[in-house]
C-alpha positions, -999 to +999 in steps of 0.1 A: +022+000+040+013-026+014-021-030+016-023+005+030-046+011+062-070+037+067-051+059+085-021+055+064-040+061+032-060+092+047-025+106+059-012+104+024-044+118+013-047+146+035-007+156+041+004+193+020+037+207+012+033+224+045+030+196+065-004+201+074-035+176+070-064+185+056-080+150+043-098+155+002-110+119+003-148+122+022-143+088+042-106+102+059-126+138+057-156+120+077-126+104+102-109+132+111-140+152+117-149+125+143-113+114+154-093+151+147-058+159+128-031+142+157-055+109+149-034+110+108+001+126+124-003+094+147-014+071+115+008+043+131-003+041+165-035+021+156-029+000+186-040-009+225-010-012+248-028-039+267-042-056+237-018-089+241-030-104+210-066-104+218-089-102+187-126-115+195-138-109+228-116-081+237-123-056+209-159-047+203-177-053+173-180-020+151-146-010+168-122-034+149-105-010+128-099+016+157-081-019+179-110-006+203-086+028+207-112+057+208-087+079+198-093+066+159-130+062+166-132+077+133-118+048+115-143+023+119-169+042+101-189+027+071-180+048+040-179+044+002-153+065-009-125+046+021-090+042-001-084+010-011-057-013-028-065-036-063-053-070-062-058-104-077-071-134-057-047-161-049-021-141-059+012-138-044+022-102-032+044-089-006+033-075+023+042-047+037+038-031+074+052+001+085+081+002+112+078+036+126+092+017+163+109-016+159+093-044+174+096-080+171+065-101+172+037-117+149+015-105+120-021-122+115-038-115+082-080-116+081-101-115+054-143-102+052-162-133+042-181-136+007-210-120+011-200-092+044-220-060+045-194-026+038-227-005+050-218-011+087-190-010+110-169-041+108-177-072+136-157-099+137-184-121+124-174-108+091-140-121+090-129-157+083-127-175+112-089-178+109-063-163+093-053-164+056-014-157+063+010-154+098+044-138+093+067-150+120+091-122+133+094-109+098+125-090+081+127-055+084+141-029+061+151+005+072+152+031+099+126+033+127+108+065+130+108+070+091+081+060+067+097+038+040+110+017+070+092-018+074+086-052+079+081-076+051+073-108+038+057-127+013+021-144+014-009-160-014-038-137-009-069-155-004-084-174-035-121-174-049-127-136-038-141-108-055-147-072-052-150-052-020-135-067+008-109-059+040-079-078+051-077-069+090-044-072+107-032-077+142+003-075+147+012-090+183+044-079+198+068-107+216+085-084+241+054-068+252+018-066+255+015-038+228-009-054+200-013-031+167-050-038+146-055-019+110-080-022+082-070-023+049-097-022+021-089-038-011-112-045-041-104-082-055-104-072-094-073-084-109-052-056-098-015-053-093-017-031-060-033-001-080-046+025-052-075+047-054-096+074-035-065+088-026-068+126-028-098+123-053-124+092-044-126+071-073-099+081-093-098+067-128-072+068-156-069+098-174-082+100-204-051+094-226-024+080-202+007+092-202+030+064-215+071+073-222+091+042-233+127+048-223+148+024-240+141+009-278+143-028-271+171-044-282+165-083-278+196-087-260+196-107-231+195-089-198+183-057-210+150-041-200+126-010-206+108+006-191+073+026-196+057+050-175+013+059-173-002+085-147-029+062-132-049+089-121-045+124-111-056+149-089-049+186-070-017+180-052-007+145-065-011+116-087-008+079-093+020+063-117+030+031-124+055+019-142+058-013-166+093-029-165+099-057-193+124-078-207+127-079-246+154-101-244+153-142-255+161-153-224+157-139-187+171-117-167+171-122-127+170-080-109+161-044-122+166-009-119+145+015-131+158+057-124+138+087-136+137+123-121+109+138-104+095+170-113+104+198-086+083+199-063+073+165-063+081+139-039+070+101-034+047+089-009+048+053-014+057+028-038+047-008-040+061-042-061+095-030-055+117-004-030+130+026-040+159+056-029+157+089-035+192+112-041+178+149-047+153+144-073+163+108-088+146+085-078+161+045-082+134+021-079+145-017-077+127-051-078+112-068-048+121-105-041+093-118-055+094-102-089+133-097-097+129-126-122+115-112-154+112-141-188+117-135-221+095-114-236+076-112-199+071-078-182+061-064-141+049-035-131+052-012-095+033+017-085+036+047-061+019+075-050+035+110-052+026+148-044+035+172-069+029+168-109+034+138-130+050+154-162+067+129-187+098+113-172+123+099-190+129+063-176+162+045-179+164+004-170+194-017-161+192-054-153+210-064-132 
C-alpha cells in the first residue's frame, strides 16, 4: 500500500524469515498486545461487512482506524512511534491500495485538519469535512490474494500541510455492502514516500549512506544511471532508495533499473514505481506518473526489504 496503513506497516514490521510476527516498532508492539497476532496475518481485512459506505455516524469516534471492527481495536490507539510515510504537500503521488480480494467499488481519501491532536484516538471531527481525492473503480494490477497486487491511481495530495497528519480511507465496494476503513500516517516534510518506524521507530540515515553509481553518464540521449543509499537500517531489514537520472540533453520517456539482492533478502514493498522479482534480480520500472525523466532531471523510488543491504550494483536502461 502506498501510503501504507497501520496494519500493513506493523505486518511488515513485525513478519521474520519464519513467517512469524513478532511487531519491533512499540505502536504495532502496543496493537497486537491489545488486538493479537491473526489481527497483522489479517492486515487487509480492516473492514465491516455491513459498513455500506457509512463514515460519520456509523463508526464511533476513537474507532475510525479499526472501521469500528473490534478485532483491530488495537489500531486506533494514540502512539508516537506509529509508521508513517514522507510526502510533500500538493504533490502528485500515486496511490496505492492493496488487492488481496478483487472488488470493484470507490476509494475516499481524508485528511486530519491543521491543527488535530495525534495524543488521542482519531474522531471524525478531525478530518476535513470532505474528501481530498475519490478514485472511481480504479485500475488494478496483479493477482488477488498476493501482496504486490493492487488498485491504483493518481491524485494531488492536499496543499498548505505540514508535519504529522493522517489520510483516512474508506473504500466502498459496488457489488456489496463490504466497506474497508484504514489510517495511514504521513508526516508532510517534503518527502518522496520515505517510510519510517518500520522495524526500528525513528529510523534515520545512517551515518555515511551507502551510495553506488552504476553507470558513468554518458550525455547521450536516452540513457540513465542509477544510484543506490540505505535509508535506514535495522535487525532484520532496511530502507533503500534509489535515484534514477537522466544525463542525457534531451529526455527520455520509461526506465528500468535491475540490481541483485543479497541472499537472504527479499522485498517487502516498493513505491514510485513497480517491480518483478526472478530469483534474486530484482527489475524495478517507472510508474505512470514519473516515466518522463528531462535532461539533466532525476526521480527517485523506494522499498522496504528484510535481509541486508550490501552494495548493489545497479544497471539502468531507458526505455
Amino acid at each position: 500500500m502506498v501510503p501504507g496503513s497501520r496494519t500493513f506497516f506493523c505486518w511488515q514490521d513485525g513478519l521474520s524469515p519464519q513467517g512469524n510476527i513478532v511487531p519491533i516498532n512499540p505502536a504495532c508492539s502496543a496493537a497486537v498486545a491489545q488486538s493479537g497476532a491473526n489481527s497483522l496475518y489479517n492486515w487487509f481485512s480492516v473492514l465491516r461487512s455491513d459498513g455500506a459506505g457509512r463514515t460519520r455516524g456509523f463508526i464511533p469516534d476513537g474507532q475510525l482506524c479499526s472501521g469500528g471492527n473490534p478485532n483491530f481495536s488495537g489500531y486506533d490507539l494514540a502512539h508516537a512511534d506509529w509508521p508513517r510515510t514522507h510526502l510533500t504537500a500538493g504533490a502528485q503521488i500515486q496511490f496505492r491500495y492493496n488487492k488481496w480480494a478483487a472488488h470493484p467499488g470507490w476509494f475516499y481519501l481524508y485528511v486530519t485538519k491543521d491543527g488535530w491532536n495525534p495524543n488521542r484516538p482519531l474522531t471524525w471531527d478531525d478530518l476535513e469535512e470532505q474528501p481530498f481525492h475519490t478514485a472511481d473503480h480504479p485500475q488494478s494490477v496483479g493477482s488477488p490474494g498476493t501482496n504486490d497486487a493492487h488498485y491504483y491511481w493518481n491524485a494531488t495530495l492536499p496543499s498548505g500541510k505540514s508535519g504529522r497528519h493522517i489520510i483516512y480511507s474508506v473504500w466502498k465496494r459496488s457489488d456489496s455492502a463490504e466497506t474497508f476503513y484504514n489510517c495511514s500516517d504521513v508526516v508532510f516534510d517534503g518527502g518522496n514516500g520515505e517510510v519510517t518506524g518500520v522495524g526500528r521507530p525513528g529510523s534515520t540515515p545512517t551515518a555515511t549512506p551507502t551510495v553506488t553509481p552504476t553507470v558513468t553518464p554518458t550525455g547521450e540521449p536516452g540513457s540513465c544511471t542509477a544510484a543506490y543509499r540505505t535509508v535506514s537500517s535495522w535487525t532484520g531489514g532496511f530502507q533503500g532508495e534509489v535515484t534514477v537520472s537522466n544525463p542525457g540533453s534531451s529526455g527520455i520517456n520509461g526506465w528500468t533499473v535491475k540490481w541483485a539482492l543479497n541472499s537472504g533478502s527479499s522485498i517487502n514493498s516498493l513505491w514510485n514505481g513497480t517491480h518483478t522479482v526472478s530469483g534474486s534480480t530484482v527489475t524495478a520500472k517507472n510508474a505512470d506518473w514519473n516515466r518522463s525523466i528531462p535532461a539533466r532531471g532525476s526521480t527517485t523510488f523506494g522499498f522496504t526489504a528484510n535481509g541486508t543491504s550490501g552494495s548493489p550494483t545497479l544497471t539502468c536502461t531507458s526505455p
